[in-house]
TIVO-953934 format. One record per residue: residue in one letter; x, y, z of N, C-alpha, C, CB in turn. Coordinates in steps of 0.05 Angstrom, whole numbers, plus 5000, padded with zeros to 4 digits. Glycine has a CB too. Layout:
! residues N
aXYZXYZXYZXYZ
...
END
This chain:
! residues 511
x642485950170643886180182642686220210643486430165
x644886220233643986290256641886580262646386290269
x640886610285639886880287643087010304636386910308
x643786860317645987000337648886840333644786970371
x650986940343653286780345653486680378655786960335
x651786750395651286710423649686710441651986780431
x647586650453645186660466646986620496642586410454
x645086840512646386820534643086810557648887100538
x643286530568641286570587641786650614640086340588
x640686900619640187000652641587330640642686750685
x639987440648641287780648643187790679637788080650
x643187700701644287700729647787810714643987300750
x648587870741651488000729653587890716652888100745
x654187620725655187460713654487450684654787280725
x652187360671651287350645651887520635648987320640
x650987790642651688090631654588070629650788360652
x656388050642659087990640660887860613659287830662
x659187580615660787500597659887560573661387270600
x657187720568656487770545658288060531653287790548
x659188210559660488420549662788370541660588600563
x664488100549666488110534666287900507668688060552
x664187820508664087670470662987950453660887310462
x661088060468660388230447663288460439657488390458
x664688550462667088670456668888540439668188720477
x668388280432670488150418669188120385671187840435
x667088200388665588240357663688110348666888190338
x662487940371661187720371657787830370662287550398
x655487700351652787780349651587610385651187630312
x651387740399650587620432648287740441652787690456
x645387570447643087670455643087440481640587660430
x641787680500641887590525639187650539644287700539
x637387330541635187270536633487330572635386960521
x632687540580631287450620628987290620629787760643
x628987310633625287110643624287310658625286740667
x625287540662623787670685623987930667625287670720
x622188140670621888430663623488590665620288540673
x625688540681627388810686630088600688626389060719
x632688690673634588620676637288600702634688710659
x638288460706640088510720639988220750639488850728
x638487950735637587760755637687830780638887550753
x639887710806640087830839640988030836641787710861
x642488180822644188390825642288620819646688370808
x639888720826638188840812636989050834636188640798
x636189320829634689460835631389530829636089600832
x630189480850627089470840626089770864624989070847
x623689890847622690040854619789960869622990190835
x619589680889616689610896615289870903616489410920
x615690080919614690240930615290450914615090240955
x612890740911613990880896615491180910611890920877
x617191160891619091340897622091170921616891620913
x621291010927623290750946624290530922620690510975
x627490600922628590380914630090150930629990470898
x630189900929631689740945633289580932630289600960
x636489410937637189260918635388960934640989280914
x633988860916632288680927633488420935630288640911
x636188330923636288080934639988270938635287730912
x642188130916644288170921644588490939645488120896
x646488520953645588800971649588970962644788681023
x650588800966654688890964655388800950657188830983
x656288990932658488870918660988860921658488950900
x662388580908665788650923667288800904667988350929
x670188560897672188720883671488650855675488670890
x672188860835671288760811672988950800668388750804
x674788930803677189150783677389110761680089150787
x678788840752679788880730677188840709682388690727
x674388790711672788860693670689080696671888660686
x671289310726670889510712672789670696669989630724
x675489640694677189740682675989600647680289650697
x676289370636676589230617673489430606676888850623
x671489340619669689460606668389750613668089300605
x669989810616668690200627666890300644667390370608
x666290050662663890180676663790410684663290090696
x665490560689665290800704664291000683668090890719
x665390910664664791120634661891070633666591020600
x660590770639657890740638655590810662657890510633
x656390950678655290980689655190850726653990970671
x657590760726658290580755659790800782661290280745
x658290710800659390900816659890700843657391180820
x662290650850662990460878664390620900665290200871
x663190690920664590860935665590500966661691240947
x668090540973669290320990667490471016673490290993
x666490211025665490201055667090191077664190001060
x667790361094669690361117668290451145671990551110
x668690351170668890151176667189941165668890181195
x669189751158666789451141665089381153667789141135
x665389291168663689211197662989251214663689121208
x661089211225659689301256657989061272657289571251
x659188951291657988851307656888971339659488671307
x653989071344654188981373652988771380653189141390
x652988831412653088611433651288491454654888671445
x649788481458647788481486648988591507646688201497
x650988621518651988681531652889061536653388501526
x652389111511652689381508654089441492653389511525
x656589281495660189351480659089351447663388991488
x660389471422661389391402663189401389660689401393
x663589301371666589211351665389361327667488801343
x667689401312668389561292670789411276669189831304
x670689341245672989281235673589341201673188991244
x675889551212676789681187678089531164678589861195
x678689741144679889711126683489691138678889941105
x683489751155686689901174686389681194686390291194
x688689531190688789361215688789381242690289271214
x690489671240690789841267687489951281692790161258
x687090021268684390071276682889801282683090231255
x682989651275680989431281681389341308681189181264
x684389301308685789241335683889361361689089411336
x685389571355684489881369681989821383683690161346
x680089741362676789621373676689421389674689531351
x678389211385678688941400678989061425681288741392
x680489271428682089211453679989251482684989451453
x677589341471676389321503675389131508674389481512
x675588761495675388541490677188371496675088531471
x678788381488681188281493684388351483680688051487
x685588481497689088581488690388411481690988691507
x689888101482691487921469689787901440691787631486
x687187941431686687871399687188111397683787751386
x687188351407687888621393690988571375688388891420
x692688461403695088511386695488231370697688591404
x694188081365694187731350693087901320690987381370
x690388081319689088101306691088181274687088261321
x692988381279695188501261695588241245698188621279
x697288051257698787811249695887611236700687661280
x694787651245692987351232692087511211689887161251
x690487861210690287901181691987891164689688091176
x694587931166697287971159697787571139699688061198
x697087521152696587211142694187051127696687081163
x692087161132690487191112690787261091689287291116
x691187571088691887691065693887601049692287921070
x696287491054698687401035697787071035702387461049
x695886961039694186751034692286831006692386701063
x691087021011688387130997690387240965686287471022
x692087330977694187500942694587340926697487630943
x696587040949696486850938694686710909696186760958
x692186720927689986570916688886750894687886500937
x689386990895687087190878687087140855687387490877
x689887060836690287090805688886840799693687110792
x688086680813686686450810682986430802687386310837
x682986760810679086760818679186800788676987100844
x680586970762680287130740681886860724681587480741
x681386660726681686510710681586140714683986620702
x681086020694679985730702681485620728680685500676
x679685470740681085340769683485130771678885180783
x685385180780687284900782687284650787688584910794
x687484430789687484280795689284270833688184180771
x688484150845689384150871692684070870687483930887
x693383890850697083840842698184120833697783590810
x695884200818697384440811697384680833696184540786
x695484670841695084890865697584900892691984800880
x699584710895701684630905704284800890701484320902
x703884910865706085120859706185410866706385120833
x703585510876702885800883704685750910699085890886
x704885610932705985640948709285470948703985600967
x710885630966713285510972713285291003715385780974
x714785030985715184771005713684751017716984751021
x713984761040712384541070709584861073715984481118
x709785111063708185281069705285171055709485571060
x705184991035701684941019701784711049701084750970
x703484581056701784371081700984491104703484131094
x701884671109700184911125697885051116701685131128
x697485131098695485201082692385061082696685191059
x693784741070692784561079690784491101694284481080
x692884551117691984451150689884711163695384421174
x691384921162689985261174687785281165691485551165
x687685261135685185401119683985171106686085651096
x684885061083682984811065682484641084684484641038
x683184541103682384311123680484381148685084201135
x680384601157678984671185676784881180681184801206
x674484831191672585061197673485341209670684961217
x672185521197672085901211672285851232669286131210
x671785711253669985631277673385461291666185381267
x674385341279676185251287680185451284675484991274
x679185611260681185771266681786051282681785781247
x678986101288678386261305679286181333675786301303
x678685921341678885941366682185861368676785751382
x683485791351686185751347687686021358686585691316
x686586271347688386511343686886721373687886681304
x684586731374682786871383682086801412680686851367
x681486921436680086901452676886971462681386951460
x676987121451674487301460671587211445675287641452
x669587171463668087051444666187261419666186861462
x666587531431665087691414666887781393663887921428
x670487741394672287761369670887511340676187671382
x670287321366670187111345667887121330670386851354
x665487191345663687121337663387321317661887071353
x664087531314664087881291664787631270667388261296
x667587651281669687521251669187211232673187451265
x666587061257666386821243664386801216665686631263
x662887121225660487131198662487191172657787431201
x664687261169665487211144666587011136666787351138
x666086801142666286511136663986471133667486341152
x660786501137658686401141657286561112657586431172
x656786801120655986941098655086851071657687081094
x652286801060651686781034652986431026653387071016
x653086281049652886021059650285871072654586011077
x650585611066649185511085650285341093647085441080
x653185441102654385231116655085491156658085081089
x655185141170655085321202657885331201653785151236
x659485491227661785571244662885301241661085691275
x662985151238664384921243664184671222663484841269
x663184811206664484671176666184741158662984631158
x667684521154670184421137670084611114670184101125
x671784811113671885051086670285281092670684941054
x669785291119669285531118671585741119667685551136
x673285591135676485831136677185901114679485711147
x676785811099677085891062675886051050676385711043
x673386111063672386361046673086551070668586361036
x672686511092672986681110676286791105672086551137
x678486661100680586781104680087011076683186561105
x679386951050678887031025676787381032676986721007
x675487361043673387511061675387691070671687361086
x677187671092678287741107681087931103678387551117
x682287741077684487801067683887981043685887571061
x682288031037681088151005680088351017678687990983
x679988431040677088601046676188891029677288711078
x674388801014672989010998670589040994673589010977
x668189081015665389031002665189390991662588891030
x664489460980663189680960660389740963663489590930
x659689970966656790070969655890150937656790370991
x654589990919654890190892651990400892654789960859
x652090550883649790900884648190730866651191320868
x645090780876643290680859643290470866643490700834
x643990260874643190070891645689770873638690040890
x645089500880646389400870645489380834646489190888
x643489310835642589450804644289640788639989620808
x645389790804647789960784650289850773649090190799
x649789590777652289540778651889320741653289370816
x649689180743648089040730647089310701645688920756
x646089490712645489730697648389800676644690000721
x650789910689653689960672653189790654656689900686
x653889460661655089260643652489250625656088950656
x650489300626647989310605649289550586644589400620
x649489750598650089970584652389950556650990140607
x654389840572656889700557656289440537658889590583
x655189270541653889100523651989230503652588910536
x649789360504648489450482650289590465646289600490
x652389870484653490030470655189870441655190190492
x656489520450657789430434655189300413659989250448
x653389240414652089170395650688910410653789140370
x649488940431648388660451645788680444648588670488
x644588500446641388530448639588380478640188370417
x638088500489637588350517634588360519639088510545
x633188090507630388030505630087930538629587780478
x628488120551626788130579623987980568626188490593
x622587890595620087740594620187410577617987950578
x623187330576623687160552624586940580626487290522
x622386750580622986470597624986270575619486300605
x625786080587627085940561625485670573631085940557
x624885550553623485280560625385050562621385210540
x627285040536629984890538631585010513629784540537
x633384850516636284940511635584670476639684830549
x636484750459636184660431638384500426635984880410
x637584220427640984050416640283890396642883820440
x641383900374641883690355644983560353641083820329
x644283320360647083140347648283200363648683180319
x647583210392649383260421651283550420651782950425
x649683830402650284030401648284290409651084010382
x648784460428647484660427647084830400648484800446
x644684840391644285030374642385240378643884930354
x641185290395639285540405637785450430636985640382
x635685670436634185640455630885590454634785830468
x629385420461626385490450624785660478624385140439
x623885790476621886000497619785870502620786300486
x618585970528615885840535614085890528615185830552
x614486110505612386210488612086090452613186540488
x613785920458614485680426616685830409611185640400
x617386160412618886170397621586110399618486350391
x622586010384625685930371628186140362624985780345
x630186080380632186260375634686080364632786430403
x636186230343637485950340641786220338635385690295
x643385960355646286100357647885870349647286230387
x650386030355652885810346653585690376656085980328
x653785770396653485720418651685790434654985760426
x650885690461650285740479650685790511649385660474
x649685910522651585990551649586050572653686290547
x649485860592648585940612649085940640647285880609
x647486250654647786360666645786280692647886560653
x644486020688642385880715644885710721638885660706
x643485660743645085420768645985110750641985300800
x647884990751648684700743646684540745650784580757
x644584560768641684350762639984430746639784300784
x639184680749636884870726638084780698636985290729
x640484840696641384820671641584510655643984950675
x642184370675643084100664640383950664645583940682
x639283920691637183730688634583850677636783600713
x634184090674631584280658631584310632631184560665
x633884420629634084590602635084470591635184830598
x636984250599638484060572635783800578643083910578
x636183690604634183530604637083150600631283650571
x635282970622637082690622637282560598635982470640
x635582620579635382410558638282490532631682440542
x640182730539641382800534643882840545640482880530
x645382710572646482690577646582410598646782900578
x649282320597649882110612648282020632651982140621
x648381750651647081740671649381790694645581480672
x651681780693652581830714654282120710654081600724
x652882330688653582540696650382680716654782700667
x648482540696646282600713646282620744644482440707
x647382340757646382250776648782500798646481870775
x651382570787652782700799651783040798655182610788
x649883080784649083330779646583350802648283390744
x644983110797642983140815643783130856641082880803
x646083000853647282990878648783260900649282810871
x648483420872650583700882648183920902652083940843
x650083980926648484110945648184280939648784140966
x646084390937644684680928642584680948643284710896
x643084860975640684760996641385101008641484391022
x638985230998638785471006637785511048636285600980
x639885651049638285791082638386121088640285651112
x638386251061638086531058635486631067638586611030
x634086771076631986971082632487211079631186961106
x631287341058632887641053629287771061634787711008
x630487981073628288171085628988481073628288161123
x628088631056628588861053626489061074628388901024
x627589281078625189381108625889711092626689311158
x623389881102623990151095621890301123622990221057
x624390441132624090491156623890861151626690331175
x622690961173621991211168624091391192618491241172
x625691341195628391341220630491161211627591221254
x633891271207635191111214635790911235635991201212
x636190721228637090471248638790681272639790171229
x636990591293638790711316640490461342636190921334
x642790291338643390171359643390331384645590061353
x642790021410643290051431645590051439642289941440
x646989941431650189951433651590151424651389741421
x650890251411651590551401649990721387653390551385
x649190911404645691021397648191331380642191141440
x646691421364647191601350644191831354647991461321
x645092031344642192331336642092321300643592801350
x643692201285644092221258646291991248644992531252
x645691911226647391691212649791731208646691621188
x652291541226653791581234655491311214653491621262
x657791161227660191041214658690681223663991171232
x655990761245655590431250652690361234655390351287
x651090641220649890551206651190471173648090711210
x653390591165655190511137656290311129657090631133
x656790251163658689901163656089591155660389821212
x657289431146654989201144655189071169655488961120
x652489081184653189001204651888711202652489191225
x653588611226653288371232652588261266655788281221
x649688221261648788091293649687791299645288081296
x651087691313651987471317654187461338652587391294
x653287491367654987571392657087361395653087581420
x656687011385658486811392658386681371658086641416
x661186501365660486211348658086041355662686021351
x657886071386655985891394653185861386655885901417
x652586281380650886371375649686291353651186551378
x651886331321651286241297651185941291652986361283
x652685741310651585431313649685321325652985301322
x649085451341645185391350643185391321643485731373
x643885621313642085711285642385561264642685981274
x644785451257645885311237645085051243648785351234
x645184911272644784771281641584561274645484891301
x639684781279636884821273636684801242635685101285
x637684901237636784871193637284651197638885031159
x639484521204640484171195638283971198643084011217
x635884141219633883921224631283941214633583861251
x631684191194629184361185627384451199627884251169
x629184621230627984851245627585071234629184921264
x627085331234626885551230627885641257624485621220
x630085771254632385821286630286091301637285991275
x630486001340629586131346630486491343629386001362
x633886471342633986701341636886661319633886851372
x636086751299637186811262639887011268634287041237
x642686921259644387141266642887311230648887021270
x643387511240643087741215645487861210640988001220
x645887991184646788121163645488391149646887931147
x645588621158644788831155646389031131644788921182
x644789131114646389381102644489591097648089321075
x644689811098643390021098643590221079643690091117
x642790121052643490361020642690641031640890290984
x640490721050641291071040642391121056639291311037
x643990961084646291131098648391191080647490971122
x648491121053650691231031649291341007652690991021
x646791381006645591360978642991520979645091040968
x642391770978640191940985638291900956641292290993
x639191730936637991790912635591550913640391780887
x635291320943634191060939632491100951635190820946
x630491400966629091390978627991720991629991190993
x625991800998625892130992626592101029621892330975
x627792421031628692481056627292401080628892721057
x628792321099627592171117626891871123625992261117
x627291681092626091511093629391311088623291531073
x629091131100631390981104631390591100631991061136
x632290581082631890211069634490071089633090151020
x633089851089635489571101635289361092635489471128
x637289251083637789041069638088871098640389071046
x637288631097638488341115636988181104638088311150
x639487961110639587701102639087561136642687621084
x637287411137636487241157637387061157634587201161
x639886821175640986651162639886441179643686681158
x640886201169640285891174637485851171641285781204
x634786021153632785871149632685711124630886011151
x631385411134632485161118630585161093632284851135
x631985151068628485091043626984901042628685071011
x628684711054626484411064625684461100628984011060
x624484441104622984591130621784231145619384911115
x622984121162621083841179618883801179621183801204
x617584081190614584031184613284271175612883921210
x610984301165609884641157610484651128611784931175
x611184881115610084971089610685241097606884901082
x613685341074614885611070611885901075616485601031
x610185801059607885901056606786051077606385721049
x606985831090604485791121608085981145603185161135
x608885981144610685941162613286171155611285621163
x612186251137613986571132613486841160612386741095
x611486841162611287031183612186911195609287161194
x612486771216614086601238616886661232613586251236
x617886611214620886701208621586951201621986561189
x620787131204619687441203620387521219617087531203
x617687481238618187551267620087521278616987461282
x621687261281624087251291625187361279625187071296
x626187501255628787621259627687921266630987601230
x625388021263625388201273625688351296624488221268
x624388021313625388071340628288081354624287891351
x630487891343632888021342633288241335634287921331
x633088411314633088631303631888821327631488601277
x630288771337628889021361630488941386624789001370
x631288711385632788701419635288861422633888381429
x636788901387638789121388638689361375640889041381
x636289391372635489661359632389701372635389641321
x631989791395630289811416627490011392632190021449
x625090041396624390101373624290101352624390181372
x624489981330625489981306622889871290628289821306
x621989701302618889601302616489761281617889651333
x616689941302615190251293615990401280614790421308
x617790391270619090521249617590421218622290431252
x617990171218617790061193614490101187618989731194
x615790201158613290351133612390081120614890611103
x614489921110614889731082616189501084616289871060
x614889241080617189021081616688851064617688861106
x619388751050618588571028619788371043619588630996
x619788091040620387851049621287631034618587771058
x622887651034623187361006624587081022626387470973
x622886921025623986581039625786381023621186361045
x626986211022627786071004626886010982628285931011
x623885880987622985920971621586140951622385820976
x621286360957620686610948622986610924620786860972
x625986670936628386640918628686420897630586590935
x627886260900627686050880625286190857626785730898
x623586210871620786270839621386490834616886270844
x622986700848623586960845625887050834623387060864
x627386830844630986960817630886650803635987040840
x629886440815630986220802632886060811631686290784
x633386100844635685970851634285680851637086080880
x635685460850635585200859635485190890637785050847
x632985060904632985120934633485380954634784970941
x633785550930633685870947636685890949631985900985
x638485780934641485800947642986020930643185500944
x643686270945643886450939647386480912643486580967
x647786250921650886170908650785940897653286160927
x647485980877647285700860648185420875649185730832
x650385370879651585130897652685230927654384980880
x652485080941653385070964656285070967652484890974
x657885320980660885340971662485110996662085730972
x661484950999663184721010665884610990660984441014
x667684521014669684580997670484330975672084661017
x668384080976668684010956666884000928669183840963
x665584260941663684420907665284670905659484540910
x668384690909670184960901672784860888670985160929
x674085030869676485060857675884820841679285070874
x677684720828677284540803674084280812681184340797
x673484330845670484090842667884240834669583920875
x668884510816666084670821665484680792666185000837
x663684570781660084510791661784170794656284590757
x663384040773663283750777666383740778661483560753
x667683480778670583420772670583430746671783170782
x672483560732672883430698671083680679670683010694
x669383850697668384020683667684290696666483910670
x670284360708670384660724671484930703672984630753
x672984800676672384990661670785130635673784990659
x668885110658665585230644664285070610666285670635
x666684950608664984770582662884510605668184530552
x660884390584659084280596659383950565655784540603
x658483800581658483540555657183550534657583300562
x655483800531654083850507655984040491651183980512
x656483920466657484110449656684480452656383980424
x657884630445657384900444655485010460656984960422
x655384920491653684880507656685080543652484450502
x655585290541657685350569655485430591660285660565
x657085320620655385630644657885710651652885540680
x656586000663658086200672656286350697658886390648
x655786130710653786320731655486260756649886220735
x654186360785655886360810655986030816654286560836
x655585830795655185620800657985390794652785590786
x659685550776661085550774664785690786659785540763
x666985620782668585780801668586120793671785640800
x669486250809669886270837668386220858670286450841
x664886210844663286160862661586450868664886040886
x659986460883658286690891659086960898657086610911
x657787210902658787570900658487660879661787660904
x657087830882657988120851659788130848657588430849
x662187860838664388010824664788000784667187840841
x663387830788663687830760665987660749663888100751
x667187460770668987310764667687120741669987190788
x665986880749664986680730663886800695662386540749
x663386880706662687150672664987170660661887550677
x666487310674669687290656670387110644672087300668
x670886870664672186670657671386540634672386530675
x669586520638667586380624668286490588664286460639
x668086730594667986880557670886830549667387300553
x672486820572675086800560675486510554677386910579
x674086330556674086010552673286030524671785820572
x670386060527670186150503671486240477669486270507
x671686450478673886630459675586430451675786890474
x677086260472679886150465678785870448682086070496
x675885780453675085520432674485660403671885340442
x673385960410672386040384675486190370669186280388
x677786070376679886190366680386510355680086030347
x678886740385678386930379679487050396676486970375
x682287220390683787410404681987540425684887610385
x682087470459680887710472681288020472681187660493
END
């Protein structure tokens, strides 16, 4: 007799996800962490006391139809929409602003340029019936590329083709756009939670998806709340979620998952198994080669997983005050996620430098700021920032993450003070996490914040491999459902879904 009908490795949101919908479906599901506190990236930690930060994941996006399915709100979820989304300034002084309202975004262009002001309408306008297109596709297994040719009408997928699946952010930008500070705002949503530069192949793909979807979400309580609900909702159905529980490997007899063993020797034993680590963690660790093919091996070991995230949490005793737009009190440009990155040129220098395992002299950043929305993460006065430092490489040319973390520090801080004049002195608290930090610290493979590298031939039916994008794996009763899989990376809770609903439909169990 089993102990479980499902073992789910990784508490992260995804895991939590798909455990809430087996356990909603009636299913005995224990969902095993390696770490003390639940909720893998998506998590709120209290390092400092009385200071909460979301320590790694910072936004969450759209996730409708499973907070609807599973009640978060009833559990305790609170998502208030971020408007203006964005904020870029400039060295120059000027900044951009870009809404939820097309009109308004315009509006901001226009002391930039009056030709992307009025271009800007039409290309979101095209995005978005691109992105609608594509959406019913994120909440369920990936198509095949033949098949992906019926969502659109005639000669419009060879456009598609050509605009978006074929060309870099970097190249459709300069297609539509003039201005180099339009472009450079708009090219970080193609780059974002990548380690790919401005001018690689699929970036227009996430970026149009980015663009056309636009929804990042501030959730109260940090991203951890979000991780917190779906806990809530899983136990309430009957879940069980063993924390401090490493898994040593994954239990196969007769080329079948049958449980998990811990690094503590004890033995868990299910009817399936499901995991929620990266396609390498999972395949080459926890199942291990002597159990699977050599040329699934050799294609598993080949898949880019090459982190260039630097996440810096900071707790500052003053709101962020820009030079480009100085405020007396927290206004609409501390709410927006901002984004430092004046040119394409700017973010391909940087990108440029990881390729050779530089640490870039000057890091475009990614800023968000939980108590410009959230007074509950920190006592009055005291103000947290999330950024992501981008293009630092986890394989580094010469040096040692170790040795060479302050160095990459400094620089972004020093960006950080060239547009926030003071800001220096402000700061009470900083946590630092390097690629490698992320790796021993959530577990990513190479620090890559989206398990795989969302290049576009590790997306839609090539994600994690060809032949096995819908979340079954060559081991009998053996699934993942992590960002490693499609849709790919974000708090949405897409791969979780999918995944249970794969599930369900082998275990011949009405969702």
């Amino acid at each position: 007799m089993t102990d479980y009908d499902a073992i789910i490795i990784g508490s992260g949101h995804n895991g939590l996800t798909c455990g809430c919908y087996l356990a909603k479906a009636g299913l005995k599901v224990c969902i095993v962490e390696r770490r003390n506190i639940i909720g893998g990236a998506a998590v709120t930690e209290e390092l400092w006391q009385g200071i909460k930060i979301s320590r790694a994941s910072y936004v969450p996006g759209v996730m409708d139809k499973i907070i609807t399915d599973l009640e978060l709100v009833k559990h305790g979820l609170s998502l208030k929409p971020v408007d203006p989304q964005n904020f870029a300034p400039f060295p120059s002084g000027k900044h951009l602003f870009t809404y939820l309202s097309d009109e308004k975004t315009a509006k901001s262009m226009e002391k930039f340029s009056k030709n992307d002001a009025r271009e800007f309408p039409r290309f979101s306008e095209y995005l978005r019936n691109f992105a609608e297109t594509v959406e019913p596709l994120l909440l369920a297994p990936p198509p095949s590329l033949n098949d992906l040719t019926s969502f659109f009408e005639g000669s419009e997928f060879e456009d598609v083709v050509r605009e978006i699946l074929m060309t870099s952010a970097a190249d459709l930008l300069n297609e539509h756009f003039e201005s180099d500070e339009v472009k450079g705002a708009l090219v970080m949503n193609g780059v974002l939670n990548t380690s790919m530069g401005p001018d690689t192949v699929g970036t227009s793909y996430i970026m149009a998806m980015a663009l056309g979807k636009r929804g990042y979400h501030c959730a109260i309580g940090g991203t951890g709340a979000v991780t917190k609900a779906l806990a809530s909702y899983f136990r309430a159905h009957g879940g069980t979620v063993i924390t401090d529980a490493e898994v040593k490997n994954i239990i196969i007899e007769k080329g079948k998952a049958t449980g998990i063993e811990l690094k503590t020797g004890k033995k868990l034993t299910s009817k399936i198994v499901v995991s929620n680590a990266d396609p390498k963690t999972t395949f080459l660790k926890l199942v291990g080669e002597d159990h699977l093919e050599d040329d699934f091996v050799r294609k598993t070991e080949s898949l880019r997983a090459y982190g260039t995230s630097f996440k810096i949490n900071l707790v500052l005793n003053s709101h962020l005050n820009f030079k480009a737009l100085p405020s007396a009190v927290v206004a609409d440009q501390q709410k927006a996620l901002t984004d430092i990155n004046p040119s394409i040129d700017y973010g391909q220098k940087a990108y440029d430098d990881s390729r050779w395992g530089r640490i870039p002299d000057e890091p475009p950043l990614s800023i968000f700021s939980q108590t410009a929305w959230d007074n509950t993460m920190a006592p009055a006065g005291m103000h947290t920032l999330s950024i992501i430092s981008k293009y630092n490489p986890y394989v580094l040319r010469e040096g040692k993450w170790e040795d060479l973390k302050p160095i990459a520090l400094e620089r972004a801080l020093n960006v950080l003070e060239n547009y926030c004049p003071g800001v220096r002195k402000s700061i009470t608290h900083i946590d630092a996490l390097s690629p490698l930090d992320l790796e021993k610290t959530f577990g990513f493979t190479e620090g890559n914040v989206t398990h795989l590298d969302q290049t576009l031939n590790q997306m839609l039916s090539f994600r994690p491999l060809v032949g096995w994008a819908h979340y079954r794996t060559p081991i009998n009763s053996l699934y993942i459902c992590g960002a490693g899989t499609h849709p790919g990376g974000g708090v949405k809770g897409a791969p979780g879904h999918n995944a249970a609903q794969i599930i369900l439909e082998d275990l011949k169990i009405k969702a």
